[in-house]
MOPAC internal coordinates of N, CA, C and O (Angstrom, degrees):
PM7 1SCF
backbone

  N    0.0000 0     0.00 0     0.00 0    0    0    0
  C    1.4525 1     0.00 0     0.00 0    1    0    0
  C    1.5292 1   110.88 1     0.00 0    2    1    0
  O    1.2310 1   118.27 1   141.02 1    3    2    1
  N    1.0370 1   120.89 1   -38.98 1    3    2    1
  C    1.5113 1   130.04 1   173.85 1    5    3    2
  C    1.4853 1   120.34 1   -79.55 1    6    5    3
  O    1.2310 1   123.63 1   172.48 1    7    6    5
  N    1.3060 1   110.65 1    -7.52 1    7    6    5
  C    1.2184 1    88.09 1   166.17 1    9    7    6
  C    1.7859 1   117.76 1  -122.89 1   10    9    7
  O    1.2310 1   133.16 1  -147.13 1   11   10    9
  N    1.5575 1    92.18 1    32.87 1   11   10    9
  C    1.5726 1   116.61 1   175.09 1   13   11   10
  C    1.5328 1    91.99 1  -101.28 1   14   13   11
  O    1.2310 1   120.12 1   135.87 1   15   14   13
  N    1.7771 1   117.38 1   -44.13 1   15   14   13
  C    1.5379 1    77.01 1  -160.54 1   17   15   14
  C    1.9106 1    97.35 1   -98.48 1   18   17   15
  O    1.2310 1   121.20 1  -155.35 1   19   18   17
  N    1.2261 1   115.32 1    24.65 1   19   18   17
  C    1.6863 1   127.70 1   147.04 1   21   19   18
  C    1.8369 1   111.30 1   -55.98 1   22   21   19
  O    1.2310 1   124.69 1   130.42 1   23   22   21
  N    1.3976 1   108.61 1   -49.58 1   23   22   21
  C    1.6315 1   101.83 1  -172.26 1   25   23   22
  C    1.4823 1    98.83 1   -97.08 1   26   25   23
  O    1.2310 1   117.13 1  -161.32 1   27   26   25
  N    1.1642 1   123.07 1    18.68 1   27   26   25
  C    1.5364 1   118.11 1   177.23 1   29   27   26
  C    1.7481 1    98.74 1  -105.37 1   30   29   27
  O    1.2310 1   128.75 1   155.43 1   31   30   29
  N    1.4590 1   100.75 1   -24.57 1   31   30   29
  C    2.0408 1   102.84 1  -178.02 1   33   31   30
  C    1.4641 1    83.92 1   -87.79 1   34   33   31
  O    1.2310 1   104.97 1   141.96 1   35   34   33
  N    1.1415 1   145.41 1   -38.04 1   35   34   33
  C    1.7169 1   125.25 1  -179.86 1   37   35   34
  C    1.6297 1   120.36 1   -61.82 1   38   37   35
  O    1.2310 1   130.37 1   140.30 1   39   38   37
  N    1.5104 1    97.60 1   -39.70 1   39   38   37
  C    1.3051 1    93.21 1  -177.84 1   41   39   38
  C    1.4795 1   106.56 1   -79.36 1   42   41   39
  O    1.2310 1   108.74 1   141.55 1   43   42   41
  N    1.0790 1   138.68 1   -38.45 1   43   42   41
  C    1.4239 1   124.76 1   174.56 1   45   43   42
  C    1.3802 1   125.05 1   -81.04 1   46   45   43
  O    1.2310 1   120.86 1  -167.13 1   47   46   45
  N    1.5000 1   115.97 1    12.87 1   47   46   45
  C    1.6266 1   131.96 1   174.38 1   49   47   46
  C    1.7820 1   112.86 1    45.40 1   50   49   47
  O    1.2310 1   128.38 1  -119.22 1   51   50   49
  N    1.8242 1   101.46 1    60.78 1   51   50   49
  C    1.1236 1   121.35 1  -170.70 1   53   51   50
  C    1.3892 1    98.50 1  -113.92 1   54   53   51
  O    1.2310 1   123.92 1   -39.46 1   55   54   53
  N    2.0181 1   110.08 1   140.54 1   55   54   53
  C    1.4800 1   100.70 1  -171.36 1   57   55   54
  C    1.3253 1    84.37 1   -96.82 1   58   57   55
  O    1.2310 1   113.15 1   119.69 1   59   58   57
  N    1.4872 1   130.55 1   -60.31 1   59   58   57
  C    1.3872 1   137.62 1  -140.15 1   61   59   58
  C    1.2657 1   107.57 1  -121.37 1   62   61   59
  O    1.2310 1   112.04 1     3.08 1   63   62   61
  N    1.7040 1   132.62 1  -176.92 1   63   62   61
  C    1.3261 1   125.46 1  -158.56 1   65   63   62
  C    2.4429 1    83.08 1  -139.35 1   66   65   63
  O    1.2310 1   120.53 1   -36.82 1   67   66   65
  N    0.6941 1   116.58 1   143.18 1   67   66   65
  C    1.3378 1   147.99 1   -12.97 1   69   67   66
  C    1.7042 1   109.39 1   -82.35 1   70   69   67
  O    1.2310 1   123.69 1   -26.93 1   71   70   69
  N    1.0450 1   110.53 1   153.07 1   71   70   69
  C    1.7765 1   123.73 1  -174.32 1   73   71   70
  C    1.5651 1    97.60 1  -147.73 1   74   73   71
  O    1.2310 1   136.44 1   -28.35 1   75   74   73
  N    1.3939 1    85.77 1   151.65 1   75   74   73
  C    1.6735 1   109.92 1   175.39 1   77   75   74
  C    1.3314 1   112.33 1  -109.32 1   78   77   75
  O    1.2310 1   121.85 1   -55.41 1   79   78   77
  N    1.0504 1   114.07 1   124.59 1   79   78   77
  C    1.6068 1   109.88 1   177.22 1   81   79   78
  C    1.7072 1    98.18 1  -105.75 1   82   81   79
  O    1.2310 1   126.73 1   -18.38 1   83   82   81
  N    1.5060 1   104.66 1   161.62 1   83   82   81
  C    1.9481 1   118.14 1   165.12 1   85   83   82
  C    1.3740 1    77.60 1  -135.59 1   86   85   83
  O    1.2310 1   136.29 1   -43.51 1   87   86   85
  N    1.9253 1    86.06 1   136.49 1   87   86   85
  C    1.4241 1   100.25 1   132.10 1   89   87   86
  C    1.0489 1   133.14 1  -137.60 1   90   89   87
  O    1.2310 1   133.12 1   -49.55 1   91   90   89
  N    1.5425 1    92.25 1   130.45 1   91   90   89
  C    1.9025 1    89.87 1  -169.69 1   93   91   90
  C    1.6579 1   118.84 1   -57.36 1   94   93   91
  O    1.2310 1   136.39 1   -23.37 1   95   94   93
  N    1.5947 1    85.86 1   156.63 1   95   94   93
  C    1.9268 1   101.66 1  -175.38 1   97   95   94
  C    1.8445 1   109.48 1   -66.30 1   98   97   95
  O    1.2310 1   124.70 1   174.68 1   99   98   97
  N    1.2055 1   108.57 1    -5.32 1   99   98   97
  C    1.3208 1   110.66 1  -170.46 1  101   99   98
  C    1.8394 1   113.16 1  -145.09 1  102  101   99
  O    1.2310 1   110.68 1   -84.85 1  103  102  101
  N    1.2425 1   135.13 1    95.15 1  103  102  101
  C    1.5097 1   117.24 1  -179.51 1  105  103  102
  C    1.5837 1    90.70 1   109.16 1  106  105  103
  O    1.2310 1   126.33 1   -25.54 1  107  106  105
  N    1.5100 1   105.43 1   154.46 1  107  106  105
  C    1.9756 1   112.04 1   165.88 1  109  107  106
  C    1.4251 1   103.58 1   -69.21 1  110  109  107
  O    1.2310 1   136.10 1    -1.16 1  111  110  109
  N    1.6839 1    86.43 1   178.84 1  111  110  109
  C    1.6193 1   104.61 1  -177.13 1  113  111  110
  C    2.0405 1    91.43 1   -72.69 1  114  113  111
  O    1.2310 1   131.95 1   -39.13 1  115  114  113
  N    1.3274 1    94.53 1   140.87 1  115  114  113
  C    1.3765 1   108.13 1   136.77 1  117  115  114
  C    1.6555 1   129.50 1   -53.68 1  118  117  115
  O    1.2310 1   118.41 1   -14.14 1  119  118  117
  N    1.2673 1   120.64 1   165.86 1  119  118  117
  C    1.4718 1   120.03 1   133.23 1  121  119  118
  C    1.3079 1   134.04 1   -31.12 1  122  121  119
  O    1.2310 1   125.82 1    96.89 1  123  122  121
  N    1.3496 1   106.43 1   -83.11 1  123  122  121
  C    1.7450 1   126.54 1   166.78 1  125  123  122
  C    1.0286 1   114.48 1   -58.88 1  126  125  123
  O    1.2310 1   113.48 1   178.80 1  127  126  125
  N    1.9631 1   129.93 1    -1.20 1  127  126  125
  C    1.5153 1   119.21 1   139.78 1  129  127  126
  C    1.6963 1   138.09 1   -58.13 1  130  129  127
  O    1.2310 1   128.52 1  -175.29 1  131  130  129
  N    1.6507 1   101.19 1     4.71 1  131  130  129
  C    1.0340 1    97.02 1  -164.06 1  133  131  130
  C    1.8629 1    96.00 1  -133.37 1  134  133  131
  O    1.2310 1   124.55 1   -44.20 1  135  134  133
  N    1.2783 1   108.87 1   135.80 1  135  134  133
  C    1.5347 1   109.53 1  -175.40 1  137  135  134
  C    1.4160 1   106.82 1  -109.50 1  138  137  135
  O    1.2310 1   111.39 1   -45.69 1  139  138  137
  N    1.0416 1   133.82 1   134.31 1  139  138  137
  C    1.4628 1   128.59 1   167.65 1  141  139  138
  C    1.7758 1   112.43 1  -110.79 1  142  141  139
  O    1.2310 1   138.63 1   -46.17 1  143  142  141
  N    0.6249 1    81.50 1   133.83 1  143  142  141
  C    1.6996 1    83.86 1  -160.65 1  145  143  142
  C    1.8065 1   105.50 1   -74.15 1  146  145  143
  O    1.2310 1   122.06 1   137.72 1  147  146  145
  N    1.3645 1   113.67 1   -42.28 1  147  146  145
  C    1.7596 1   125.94 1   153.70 1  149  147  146
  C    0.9640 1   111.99 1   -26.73 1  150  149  147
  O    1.2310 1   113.54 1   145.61 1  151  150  149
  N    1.5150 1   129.82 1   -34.39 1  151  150  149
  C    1.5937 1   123.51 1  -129.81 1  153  151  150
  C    1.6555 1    89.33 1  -131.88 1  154  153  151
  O    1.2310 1   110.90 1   114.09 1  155  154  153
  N    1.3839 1   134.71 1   -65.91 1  155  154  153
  C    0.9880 1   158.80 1  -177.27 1  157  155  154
  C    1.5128 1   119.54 1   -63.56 1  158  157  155
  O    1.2310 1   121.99 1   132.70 1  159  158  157
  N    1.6134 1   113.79 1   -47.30 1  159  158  157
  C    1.3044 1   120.62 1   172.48 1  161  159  158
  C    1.4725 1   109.10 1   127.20 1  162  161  159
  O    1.2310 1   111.09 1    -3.90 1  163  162  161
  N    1.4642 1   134.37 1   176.10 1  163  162  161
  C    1.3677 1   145.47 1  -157.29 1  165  163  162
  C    1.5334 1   103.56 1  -126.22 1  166  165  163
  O    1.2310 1   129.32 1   176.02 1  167  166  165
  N    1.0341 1    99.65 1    -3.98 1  167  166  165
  C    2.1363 1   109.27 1  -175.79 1  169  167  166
  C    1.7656 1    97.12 1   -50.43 1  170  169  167
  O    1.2310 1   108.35 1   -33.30 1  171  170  169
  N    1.1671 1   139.39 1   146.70 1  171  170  169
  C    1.7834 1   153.90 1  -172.30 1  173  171  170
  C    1.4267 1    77.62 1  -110.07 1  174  173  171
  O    1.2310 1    96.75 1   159.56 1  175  174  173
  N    1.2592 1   158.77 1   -20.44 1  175  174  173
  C    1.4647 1   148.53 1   171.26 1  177  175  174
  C    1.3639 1   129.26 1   -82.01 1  178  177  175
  O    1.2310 1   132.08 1   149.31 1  179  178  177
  N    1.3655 1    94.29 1   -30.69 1  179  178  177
  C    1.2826 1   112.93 1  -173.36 1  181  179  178
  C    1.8090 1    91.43 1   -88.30 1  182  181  179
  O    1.2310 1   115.05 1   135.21 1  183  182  181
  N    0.9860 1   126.99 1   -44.79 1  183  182  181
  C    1.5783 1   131.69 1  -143.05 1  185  183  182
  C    2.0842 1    84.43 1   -91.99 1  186  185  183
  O    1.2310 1   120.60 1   145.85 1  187  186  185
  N    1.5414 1   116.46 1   -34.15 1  187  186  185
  C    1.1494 1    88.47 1  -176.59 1  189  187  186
  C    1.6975 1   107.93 1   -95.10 1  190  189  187
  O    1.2310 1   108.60 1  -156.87 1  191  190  189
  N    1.5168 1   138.92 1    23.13 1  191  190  189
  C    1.0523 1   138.05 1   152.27 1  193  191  190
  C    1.3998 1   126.80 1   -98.15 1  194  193  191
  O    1.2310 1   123.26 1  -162.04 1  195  194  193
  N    1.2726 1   111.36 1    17.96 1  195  194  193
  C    1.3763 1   151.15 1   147.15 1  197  195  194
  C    1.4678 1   126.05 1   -47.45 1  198  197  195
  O    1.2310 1   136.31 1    91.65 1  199  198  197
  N    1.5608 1    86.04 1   -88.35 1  199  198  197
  C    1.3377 1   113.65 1   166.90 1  201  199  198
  C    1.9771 1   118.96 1   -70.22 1  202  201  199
  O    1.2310 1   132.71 1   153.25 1  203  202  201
  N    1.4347 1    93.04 1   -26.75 1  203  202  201
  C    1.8853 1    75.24 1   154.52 1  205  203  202
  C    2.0768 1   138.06 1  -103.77 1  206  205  203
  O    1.2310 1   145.75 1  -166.44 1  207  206  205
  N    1.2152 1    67.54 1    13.56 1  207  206  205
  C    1.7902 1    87.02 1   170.87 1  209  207  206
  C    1.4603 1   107.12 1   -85.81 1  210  209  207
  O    1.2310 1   122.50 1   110.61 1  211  210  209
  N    1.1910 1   112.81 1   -69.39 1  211  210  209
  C    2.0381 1   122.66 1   150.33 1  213  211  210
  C    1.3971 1   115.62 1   -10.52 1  214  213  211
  O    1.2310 1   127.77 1    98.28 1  215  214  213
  N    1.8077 1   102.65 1   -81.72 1  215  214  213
  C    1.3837 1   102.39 1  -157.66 1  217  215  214
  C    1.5975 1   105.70 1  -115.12 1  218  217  215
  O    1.2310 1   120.52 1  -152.90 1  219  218  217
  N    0.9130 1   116.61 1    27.10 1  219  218  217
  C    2.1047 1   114.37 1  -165.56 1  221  219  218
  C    1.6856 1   107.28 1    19.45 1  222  221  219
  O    1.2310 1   130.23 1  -114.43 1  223  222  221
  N    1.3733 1    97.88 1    65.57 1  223  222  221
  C    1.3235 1    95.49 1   177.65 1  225  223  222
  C    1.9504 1   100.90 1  -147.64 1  226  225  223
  O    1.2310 1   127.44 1   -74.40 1  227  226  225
  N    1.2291 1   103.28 1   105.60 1  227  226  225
  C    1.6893 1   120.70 1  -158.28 1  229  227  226
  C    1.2621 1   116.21 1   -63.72 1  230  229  227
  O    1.2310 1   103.22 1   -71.17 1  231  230  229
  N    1.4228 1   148.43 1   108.83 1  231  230  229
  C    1.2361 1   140.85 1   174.97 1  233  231  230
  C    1.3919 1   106.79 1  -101.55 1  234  233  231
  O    1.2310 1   112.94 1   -56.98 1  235  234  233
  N    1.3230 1   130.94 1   123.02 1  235  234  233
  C    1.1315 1   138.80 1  -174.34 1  237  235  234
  C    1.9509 1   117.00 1  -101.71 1  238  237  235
  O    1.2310 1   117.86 1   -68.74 1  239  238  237
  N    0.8098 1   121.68 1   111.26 1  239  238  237
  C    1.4018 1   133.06 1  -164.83 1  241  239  238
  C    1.2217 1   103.91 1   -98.61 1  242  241  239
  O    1.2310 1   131.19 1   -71.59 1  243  242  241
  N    2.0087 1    96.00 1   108.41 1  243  242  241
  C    1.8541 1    90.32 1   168.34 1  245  243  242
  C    1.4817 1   102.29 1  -114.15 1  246  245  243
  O    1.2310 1   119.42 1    -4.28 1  247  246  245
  N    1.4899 1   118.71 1   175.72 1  247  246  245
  C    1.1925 1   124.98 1  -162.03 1  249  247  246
  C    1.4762 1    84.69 1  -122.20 1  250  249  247
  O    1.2310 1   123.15 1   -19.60 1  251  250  249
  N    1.4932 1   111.56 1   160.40 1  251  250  249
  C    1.5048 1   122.00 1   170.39 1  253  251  250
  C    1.9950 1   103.82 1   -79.22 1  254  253  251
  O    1.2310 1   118.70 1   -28.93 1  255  254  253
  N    1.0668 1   120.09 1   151.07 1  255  254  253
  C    1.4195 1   122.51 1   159.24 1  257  255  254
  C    1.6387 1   113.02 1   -57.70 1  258  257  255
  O    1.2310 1   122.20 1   -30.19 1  259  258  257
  N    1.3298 1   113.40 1   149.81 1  259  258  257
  C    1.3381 1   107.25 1   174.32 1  261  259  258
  C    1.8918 1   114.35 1  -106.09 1  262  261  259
  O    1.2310 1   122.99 1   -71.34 1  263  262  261
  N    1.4552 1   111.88 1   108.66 1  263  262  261
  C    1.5444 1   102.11 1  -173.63 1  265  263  262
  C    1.5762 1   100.65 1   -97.15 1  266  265  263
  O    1.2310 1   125.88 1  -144.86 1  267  266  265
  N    1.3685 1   106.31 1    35.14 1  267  266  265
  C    2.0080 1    77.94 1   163.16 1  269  267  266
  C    1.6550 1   117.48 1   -80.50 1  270  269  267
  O    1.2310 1   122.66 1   160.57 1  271  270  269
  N    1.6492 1   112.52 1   -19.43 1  271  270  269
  C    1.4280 1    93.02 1  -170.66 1  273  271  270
  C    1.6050 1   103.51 1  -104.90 1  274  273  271
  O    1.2310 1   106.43 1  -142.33 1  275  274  273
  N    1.4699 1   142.83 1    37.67 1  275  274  273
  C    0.9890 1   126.28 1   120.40 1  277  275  274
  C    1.4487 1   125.72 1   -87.60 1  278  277  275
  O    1.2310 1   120.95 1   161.34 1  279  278  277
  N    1.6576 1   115.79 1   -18.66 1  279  278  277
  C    1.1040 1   109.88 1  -169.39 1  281  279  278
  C    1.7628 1    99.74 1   -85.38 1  282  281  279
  O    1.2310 1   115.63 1  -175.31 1  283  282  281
  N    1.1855 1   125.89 1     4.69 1  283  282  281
  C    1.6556 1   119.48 1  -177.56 1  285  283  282
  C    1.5785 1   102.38 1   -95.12 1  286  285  283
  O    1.2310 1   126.15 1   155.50 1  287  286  285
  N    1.6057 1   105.79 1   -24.50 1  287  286  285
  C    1.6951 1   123.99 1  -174.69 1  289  287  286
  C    1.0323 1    95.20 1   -65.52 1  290  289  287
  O    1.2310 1   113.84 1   116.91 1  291  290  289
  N    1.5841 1   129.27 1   -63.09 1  291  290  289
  C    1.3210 1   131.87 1  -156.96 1  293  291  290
  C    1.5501 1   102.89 1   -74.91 1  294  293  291
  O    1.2310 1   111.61 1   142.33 1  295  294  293
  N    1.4725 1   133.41 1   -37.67 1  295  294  293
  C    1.2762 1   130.15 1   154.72 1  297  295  294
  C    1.6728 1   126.90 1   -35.63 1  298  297  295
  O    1.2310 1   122.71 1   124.25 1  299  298  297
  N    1.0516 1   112.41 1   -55.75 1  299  298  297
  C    1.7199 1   145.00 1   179.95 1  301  299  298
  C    1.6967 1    80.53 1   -54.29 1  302  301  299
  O    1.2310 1   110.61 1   118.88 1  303  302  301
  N    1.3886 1   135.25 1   -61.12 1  303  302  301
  C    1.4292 1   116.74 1  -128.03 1  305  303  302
  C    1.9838 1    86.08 1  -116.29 1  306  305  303
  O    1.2310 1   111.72 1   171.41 1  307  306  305
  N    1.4251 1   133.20 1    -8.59 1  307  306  305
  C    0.8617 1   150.43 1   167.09 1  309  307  306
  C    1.6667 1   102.83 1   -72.91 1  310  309  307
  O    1.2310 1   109.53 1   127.74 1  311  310  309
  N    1.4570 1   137.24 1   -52.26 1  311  310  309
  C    0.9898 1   144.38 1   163.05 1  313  311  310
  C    1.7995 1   114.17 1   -56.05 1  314  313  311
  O    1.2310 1   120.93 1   136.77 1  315  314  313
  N    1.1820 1   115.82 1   -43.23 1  315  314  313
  C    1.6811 1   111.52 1   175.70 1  317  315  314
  C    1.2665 1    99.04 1   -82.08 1  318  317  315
  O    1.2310 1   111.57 1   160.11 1  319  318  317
  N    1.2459 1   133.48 1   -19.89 1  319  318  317
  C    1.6021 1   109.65 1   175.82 1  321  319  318
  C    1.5957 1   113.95 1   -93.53 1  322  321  319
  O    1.2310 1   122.27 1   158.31 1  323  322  321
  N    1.4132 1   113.25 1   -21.69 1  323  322  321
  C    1.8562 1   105.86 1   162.78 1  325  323  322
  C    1.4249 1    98.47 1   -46.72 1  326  325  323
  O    1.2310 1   118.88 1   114.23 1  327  326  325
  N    1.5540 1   119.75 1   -65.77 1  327  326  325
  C    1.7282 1   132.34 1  -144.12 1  329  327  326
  C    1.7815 1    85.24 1   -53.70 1  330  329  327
  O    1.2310 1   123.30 1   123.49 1  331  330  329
  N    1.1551 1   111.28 1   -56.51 1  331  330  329
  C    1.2295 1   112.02 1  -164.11 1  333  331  330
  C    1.7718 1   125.13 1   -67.80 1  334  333  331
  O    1.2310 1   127.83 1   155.34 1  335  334  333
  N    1.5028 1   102.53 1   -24.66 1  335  334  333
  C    1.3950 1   111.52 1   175.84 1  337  335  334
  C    1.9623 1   103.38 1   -85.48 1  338  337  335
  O    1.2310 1   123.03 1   155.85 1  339  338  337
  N    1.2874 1   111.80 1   -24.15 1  339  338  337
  C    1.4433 1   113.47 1   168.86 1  341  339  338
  C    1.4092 1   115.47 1   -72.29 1  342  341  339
  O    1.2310 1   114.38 1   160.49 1  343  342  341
  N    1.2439 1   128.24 1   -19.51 1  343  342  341
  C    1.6540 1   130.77 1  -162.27 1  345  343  342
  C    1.2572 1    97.52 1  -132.76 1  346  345  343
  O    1.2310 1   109.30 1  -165.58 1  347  346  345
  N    1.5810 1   137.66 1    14.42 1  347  346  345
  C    1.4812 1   126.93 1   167.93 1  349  347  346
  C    1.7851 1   121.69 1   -40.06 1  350  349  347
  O    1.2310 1   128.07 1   157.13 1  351  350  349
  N    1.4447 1   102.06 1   -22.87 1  351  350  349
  C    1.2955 1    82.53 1  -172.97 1  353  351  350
  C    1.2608 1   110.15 1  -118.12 1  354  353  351
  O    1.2310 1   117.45 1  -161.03 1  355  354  353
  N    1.3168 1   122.46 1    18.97 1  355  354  353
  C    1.5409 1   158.32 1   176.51 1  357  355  354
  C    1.2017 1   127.24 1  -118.40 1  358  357  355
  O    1.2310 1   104.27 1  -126.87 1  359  358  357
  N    1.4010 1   146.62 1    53.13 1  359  358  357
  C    1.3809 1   143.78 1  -169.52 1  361  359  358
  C    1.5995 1   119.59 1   -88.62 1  362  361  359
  O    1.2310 1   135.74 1  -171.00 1  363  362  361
  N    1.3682 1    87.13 1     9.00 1  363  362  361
  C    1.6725 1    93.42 1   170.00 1  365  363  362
  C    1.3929 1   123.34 1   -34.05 1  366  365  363
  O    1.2310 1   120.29 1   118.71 1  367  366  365
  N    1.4115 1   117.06 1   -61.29 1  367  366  365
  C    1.2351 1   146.26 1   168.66 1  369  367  366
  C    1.4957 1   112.70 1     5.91 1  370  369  367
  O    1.2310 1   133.70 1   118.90 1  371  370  369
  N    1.8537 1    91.12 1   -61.10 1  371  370  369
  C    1.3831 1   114.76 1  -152.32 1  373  371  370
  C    1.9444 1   107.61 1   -76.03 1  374  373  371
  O    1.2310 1   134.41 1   169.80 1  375  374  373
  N    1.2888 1    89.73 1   -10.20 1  375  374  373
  C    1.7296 1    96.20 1   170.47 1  377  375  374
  C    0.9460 1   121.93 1  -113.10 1  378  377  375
  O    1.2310 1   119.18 1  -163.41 1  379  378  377
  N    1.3666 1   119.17 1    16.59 1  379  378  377
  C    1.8475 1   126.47 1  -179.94 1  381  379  378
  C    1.8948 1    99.00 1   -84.40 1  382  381  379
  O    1.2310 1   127.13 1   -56.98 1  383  382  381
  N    1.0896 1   103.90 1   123.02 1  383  382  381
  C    1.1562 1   124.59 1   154.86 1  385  383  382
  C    1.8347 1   120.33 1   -27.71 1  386  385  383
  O    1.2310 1   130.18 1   106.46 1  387  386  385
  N    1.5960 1    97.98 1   -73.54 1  387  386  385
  C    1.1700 1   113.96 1   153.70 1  389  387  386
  C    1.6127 1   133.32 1   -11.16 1  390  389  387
  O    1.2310 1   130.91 1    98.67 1  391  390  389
  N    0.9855 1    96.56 1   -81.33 1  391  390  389
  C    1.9511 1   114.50 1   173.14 1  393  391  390
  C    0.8418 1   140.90 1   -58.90 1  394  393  391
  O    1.2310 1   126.89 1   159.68 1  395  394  393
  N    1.9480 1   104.35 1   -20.32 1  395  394  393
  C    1.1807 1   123.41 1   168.69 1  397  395  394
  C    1.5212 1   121.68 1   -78.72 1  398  397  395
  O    1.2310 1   128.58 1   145.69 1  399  398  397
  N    2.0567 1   101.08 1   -34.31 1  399  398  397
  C    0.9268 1   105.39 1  -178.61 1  401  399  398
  C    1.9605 1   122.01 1   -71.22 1  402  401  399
  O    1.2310 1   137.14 1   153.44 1  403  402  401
  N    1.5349 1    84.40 1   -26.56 1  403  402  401
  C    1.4590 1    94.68 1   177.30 1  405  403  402
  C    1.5684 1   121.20 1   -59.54 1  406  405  403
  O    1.2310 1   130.12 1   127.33 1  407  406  405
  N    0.9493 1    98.08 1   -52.67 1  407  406  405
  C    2.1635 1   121.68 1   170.35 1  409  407  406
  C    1.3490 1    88.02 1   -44.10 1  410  409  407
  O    1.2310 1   111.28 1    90.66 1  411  410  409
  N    1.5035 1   134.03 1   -89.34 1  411  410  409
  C    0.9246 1   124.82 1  -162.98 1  413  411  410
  C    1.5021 1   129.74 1   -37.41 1  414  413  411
  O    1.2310 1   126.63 1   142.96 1  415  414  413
  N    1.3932 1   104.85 1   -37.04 1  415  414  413
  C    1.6425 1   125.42 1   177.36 1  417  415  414
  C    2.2834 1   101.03 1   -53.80 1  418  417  415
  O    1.2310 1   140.41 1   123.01 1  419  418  417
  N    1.5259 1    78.00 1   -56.99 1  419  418  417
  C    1.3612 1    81.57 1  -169.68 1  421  419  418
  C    1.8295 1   125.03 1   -76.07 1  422  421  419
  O    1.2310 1   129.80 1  -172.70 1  423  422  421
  N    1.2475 1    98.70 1     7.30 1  423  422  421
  C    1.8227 1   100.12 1   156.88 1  425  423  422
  C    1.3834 1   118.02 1  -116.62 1  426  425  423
  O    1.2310 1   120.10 1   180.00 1  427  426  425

């Protein structure tokens, strides 16, 4: 079995696995019908301007938003308002040497 799909990567002049082949509706594959993703790169931008050079058919690539840095903000500021709703009647804290130095340690 392996060394069928060995003369199947020769005949289609494939280096690496996974690859995209086109074939056009009219005429053989080209060269540049064939993408190797090893060779070329893993970019979803790159791979869908690829596929619209080929087929004029547009894939539009969205990315998810990234919420770690409001959700670490809202952590960060959720944490100074416990400290602060625990020590309301104690703000010593806020002039210790100590705590400051620690905070600082810890960003």
């Amino acid at each position: 079995m392996s060394y069928r799909i060995f003369l199947l990567y020769l005949q289609l002049n494939m280096n690496s696995a996974p690859t995209f082949l086109h074939f056009p509706s009219k005429g053989k594959p080209r060269r540049s019908d064939t993408y190797e993703l090893q060779v070329k790169g893993f970019s979803a931008e790159q791979l869908a301007r690829w596929v619209a050079d080929r087929t004029d058919v547009q894939i539009r690539v969205i990315r998810p938003p990234n919420y770690a840095g409001p959700l670490l903000l809202g952590f960060l500021l959720a944490v100074i308002g416990g400290l602060a709703y625990l020590r309301r009647n104690n703000l010593e804290f806020l002039f210790n040497k100590n705590v400051w130095a620690f905070s600082a340690l810890g960003c």
